[in-house]
N, C-alpha and C positions, 0 to 999 in steps of 0.2 A: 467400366473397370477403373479402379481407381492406382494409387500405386501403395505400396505397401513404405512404412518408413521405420527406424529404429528413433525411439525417445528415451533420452536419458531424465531421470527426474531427481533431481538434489534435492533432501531435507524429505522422503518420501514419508517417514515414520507419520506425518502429520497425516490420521488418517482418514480424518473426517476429507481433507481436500482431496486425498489420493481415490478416497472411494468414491468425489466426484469426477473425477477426472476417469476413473474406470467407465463407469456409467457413459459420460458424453463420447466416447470410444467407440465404445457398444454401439453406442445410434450414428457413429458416421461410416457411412455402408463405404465409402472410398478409400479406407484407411485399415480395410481388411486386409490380415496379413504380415500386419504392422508388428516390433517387440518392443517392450517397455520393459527399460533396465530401472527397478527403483534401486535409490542407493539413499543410506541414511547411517550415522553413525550409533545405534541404538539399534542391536542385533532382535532383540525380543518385537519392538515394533513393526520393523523391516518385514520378520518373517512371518507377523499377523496382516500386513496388507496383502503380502502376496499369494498367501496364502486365500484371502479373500478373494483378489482379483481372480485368483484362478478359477476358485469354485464358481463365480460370478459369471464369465465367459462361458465354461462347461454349463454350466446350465440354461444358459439360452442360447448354447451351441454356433457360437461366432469365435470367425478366425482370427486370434487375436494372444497373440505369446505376451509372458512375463514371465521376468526373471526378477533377482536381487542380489547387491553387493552394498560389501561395508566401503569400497576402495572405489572413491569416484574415479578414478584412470576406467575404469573396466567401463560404468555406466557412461563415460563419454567417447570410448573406444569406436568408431565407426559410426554416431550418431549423426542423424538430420537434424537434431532438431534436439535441446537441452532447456529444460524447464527447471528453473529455483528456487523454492516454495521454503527454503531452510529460514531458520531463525536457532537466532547464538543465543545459547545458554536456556531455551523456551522463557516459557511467562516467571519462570522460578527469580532467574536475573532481574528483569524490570520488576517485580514484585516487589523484591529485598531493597532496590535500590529506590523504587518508591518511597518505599516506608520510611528509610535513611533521608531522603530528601522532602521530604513532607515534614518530618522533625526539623529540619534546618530554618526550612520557612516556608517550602517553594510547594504549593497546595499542589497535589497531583502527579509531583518528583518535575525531573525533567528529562527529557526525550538523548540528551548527547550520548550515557552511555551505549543504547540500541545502536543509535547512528556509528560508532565508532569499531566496534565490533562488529558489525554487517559490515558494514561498508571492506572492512578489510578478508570478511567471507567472501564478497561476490564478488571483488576484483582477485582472489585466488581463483574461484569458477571460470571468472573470463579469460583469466590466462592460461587457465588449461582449455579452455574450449580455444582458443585461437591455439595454441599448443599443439591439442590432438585432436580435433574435430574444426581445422581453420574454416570450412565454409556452413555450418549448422549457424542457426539461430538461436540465439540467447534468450529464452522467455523470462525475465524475472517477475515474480510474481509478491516476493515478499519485501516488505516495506525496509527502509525509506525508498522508494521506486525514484522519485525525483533525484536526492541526491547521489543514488547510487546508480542508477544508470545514465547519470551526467558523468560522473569519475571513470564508467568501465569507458564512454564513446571518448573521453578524453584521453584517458591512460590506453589503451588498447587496441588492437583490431577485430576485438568483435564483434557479429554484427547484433545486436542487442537491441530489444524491444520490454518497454515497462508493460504490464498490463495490471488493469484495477478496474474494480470489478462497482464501484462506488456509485458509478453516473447510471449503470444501467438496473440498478435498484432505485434508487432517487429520481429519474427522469419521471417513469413509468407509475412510482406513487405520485409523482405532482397531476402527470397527465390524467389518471384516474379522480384526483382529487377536481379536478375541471370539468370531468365526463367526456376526456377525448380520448380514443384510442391509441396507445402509444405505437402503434406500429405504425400508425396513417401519421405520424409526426412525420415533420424537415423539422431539424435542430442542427445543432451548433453548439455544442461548448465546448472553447479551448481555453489554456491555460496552461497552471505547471499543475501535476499529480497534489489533488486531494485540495486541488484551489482552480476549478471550473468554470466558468461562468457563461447562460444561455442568450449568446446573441443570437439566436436567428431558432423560433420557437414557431414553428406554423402548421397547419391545418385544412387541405385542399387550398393554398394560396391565403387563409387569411389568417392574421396575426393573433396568437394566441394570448400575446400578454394586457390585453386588456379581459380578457376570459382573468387569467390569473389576478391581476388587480379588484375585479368583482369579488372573486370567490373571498378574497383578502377582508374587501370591505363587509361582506355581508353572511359570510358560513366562518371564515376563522377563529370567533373566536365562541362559538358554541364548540368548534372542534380543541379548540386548548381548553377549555373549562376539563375534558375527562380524557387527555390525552394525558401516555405514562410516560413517556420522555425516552423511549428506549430506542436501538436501529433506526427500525423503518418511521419512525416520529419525526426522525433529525430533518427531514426535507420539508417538512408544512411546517417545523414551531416558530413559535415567537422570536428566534434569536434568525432564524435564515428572514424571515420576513423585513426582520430589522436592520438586517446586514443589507438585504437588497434595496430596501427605503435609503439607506446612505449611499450606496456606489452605485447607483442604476440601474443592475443588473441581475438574474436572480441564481445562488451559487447553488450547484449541483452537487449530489451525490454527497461523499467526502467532505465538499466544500460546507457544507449546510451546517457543519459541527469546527469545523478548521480555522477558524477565522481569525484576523489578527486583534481582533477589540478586544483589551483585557479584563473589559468589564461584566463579558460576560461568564469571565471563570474565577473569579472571588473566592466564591464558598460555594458548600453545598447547597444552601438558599438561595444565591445567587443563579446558582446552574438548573437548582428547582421553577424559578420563577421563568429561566427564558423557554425550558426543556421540558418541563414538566413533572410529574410527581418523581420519577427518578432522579429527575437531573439531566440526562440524556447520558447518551452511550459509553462517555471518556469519564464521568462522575462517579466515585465510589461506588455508589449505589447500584449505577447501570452496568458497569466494568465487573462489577462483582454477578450481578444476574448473568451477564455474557460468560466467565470462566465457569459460574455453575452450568449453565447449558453447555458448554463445552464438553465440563466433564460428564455431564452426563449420556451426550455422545458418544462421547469415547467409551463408557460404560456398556451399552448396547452396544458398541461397535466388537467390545470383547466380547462379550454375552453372543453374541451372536458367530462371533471366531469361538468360541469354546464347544459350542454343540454344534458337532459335523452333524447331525440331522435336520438342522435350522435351514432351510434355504434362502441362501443371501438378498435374493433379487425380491423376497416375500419383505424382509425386512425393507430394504433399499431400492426401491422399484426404477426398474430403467425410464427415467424421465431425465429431461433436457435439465443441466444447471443455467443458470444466468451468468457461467463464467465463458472466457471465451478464448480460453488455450489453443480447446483441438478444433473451432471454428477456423481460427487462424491458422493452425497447422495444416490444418485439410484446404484452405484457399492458397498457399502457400506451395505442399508437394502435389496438389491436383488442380492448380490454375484454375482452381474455383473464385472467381473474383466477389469482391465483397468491401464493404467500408462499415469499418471499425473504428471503436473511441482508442486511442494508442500513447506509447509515450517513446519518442525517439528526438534524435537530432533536431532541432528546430528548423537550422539552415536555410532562413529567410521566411518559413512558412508563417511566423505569426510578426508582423515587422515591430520595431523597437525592444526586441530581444534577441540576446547575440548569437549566434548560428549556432556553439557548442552547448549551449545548454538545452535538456533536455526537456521539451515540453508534451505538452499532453491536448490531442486532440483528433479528427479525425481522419481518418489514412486510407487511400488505397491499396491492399492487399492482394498479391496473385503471384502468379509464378517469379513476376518479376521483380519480386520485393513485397516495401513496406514504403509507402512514400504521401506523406502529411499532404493534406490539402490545403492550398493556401487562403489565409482567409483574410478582409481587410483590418488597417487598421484595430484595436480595440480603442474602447474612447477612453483619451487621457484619465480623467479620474479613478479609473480603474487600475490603469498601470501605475501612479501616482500613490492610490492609496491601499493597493492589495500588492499584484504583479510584483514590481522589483522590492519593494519591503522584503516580500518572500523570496526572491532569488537573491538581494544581501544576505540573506540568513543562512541560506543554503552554502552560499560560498565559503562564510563564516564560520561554517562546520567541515566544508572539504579542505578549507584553509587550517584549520586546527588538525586536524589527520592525514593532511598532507607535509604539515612543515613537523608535527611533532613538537610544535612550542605552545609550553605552558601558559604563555602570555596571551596566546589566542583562543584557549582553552577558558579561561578565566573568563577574557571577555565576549565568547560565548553567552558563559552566566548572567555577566552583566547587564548584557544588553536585556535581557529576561526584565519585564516588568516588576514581574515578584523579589528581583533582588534590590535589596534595600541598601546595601554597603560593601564597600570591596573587601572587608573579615569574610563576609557574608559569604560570598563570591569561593572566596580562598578556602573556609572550610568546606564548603560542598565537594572542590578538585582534591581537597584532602580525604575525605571522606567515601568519594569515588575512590581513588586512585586504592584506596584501603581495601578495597573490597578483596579474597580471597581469589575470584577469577579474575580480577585486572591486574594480577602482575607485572603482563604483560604489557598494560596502560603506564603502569608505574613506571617501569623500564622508560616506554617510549618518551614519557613527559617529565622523566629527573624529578629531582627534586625542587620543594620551593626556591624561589628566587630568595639570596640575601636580602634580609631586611635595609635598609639606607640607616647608613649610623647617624646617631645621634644630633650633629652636628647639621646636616641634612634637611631635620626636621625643625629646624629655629627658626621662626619668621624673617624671611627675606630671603635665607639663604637660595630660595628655589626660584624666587621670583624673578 
């Protein structure tokens, strides 16, 4: 017998995740009895998942309630366990604000709007869960998981866990690409979210990465001659290979596309030649395959809410995701123990990174928490030329939404390879701040700075 829990689920309307999340439910026989409040602020959404859910459970006849609300008070009312899957404004905001910043110069837009508006989503979630639900678990599941669940464990008391779903996709194409079984792996990759790296990669005791350095010299590159560059490519191309020939190591998951080299995001040629015919996944090309799949999801997903004679489970067959929510919910309220890739507190586990920032690696899970295992040192050129690059940046950004000044905001930009000059710079925060939904941005970040008169600008005077 297992025990029954309540889950609240923020941003539920995304329904492609919700109907996974139904599904891995379904299969944890310990978690019968369980209610799952969806709450999403998009009424027609809301009431086609749960609608689905329901018929989903009734027909393969497991115990398993759902309900819905517009009013996250209610879905975090009583809960164990709070799960947040939300995203501000969906793909429509980054979209627009792409295409505005790709005019400017900056190929691809740039990432600060998202970060700015989440970020101040999921520290409102965390304070209501410490609020009204003080000892539940915070799952956040939707990005930037790094710098947002470093702000909620700084700002707040709750108890909060990142999860990404990246390494346990990428691990499992590499292990296949080698001919080892991913599950007979010992690994290892910690870091911060969506920047991984595989120290310890083995195989009944022996070392795998000279298996991976063969495969490198002698299959890779009949395997990029007719690779498309899309998802599941990002872990074997030419840009993760290249990455791992300079830092030593080989990036996981996430990492395999994430990287800080700015050379390999140019252009769409540039992103064709490390990625493949698309590009890879973040590239116009592959970005745009990804939102058509999408929608075409969500297409069957209504198609299939629309004819009550359709049976959900014929469409959407109960099988295991690769995600690992209710893995962790269920080692968590049924002291089923287990180790998970995670992203919490560092607090000494990975050393030369400071206790409050939030890193990502492997944990032990059970009744008695969520607690990182400690691993040695990582070798300096790594934290040197990946690691703290990316935790300056991150700061950089919680630094800019934390004080509210435009001056941090700017150099944000700047520090952006792609920007060429502080106009440059200044029109993009202009340009942001304009958008119809950043009012509220506008507000926070005033107006530009006075220009410096005249006088200011005459040789010498500055010097």
């Amino acid at each position: 017998m297992g025990k029954a829990i309540k889950l609240g689920v923020i941003g539920a309307g995304s329904a492609t995740f919700s109907l996974g999340l139904v599904r891995d439910l379904c299969l944890a026989d310990s978690l019968r009895g369980s209610l799952v409040t969806f709450m999403d602020v998009d009424r027609g959404r809301l009431e086609r998942i749960l609608d689905l859910a329901q018929r989903y459970v009734a027909e393969l006849g497991i115990d398993l309630r759902f309900e819905a609300t517009l009013e996250r008070e209610a879905a975090l009312r009583d809960a164990d366990f709070v799960l947040n899957t939300a995203l501000v404004g969906s793909h429509t905001w980054e979209e627009e604000w792409r295409r505005l910043a790709d005019q400017l110069g900056f190929y691809r837009g740039l990432r600060i709007q998202t970060h700015l508006h989440q970020l101040d989503l999921m520290l409102s979630v965390a304070r209501d869960v410490e609020r009204i639900c003080p000892n539940a678990w915070l799952i956040q599941s939707s990005n930037p998981v790094f710098e947002g669940c470093t702000i909620i464990a700084r700002e707040t008391g709750a108890k909060v866990v990142g999860l990404c779903h990246g390494t346990y996709h990428g691990l499992p194409r590499l292990c296949d690409a080698i001919g080892v079984p991913f599950e007979e792996v010992e690994w290892e990759a910690p870091g911060v979210n969506h920047w991984v790296y595989l120290t310890h990669f083995r195989h009944r005791g022996r070392d795998l990465y000279p298996l991976l350095d063969e495969w490198i010299a002698t299959k890779a590159a009949d395997y990029w001659r007719d690779f498309r560059g899309g998802f599941s490519d990002t872990q074997l191309s030419r840009a993760a290979v290249d990455h791992y020939r300079r830092v030593g190591l080989m990036p996981i998951g996430d990492a395999s596309r994430c990287f800080s080299e700015w050379y390999y995001h140019v252009d769409l040629a540039t992103k064709q030649r490390w990625w493949g015919h698309l590009g890879g996944f973040d590239s116009e090309l592959g970005w745009s395959r990804y939102l058509a799949r999408l929608d075409a999801r969500l297409d069957q997903i209504a198609a299939v809410a629309a004819d009550r004679s359709a049976r959900v489970t014929d469409a959407f067959p109960p099988e295991r995701t690769r995600e690992i929510q209710v893995p962790i919910i269920d080692a968590i309220a049924n002291d089923h123990p287990g180790i998970f890739q995670v992203n919490v507190r560092n607090d000494g586990a990975i050393p030369g990174i400071a206790d409050d920032v939030v890193v990502e690696g492997k944990a032990l899970v059970d009744a008695g928490g969520i607690r990182l295992l400690q691993v040695p040192r990582l070798p300096e050129k790594l934290m040197r030329m990946v690691l703290w690059p990316r935790i300056q940046l991150a700061e950089m950004h919680l630094l800019a939404y934390t004080s509210s000044d435009r001056a941090v905001l700017v150099q944000c930009i700047l520090d952006d390879h792609r920007c060429q000059t502080l106009e440059q710079a200044e029109r993009a925060v202009e340009a942001l701040l304009a958008l119809p939904w950043n009012q509220d941005l506008a507000v926070r970040f005033g107006a530009a700075p006075a220009p410096l008169p005249e006088y200011a600008l005459k040789e010498g005077v500055l010097a």
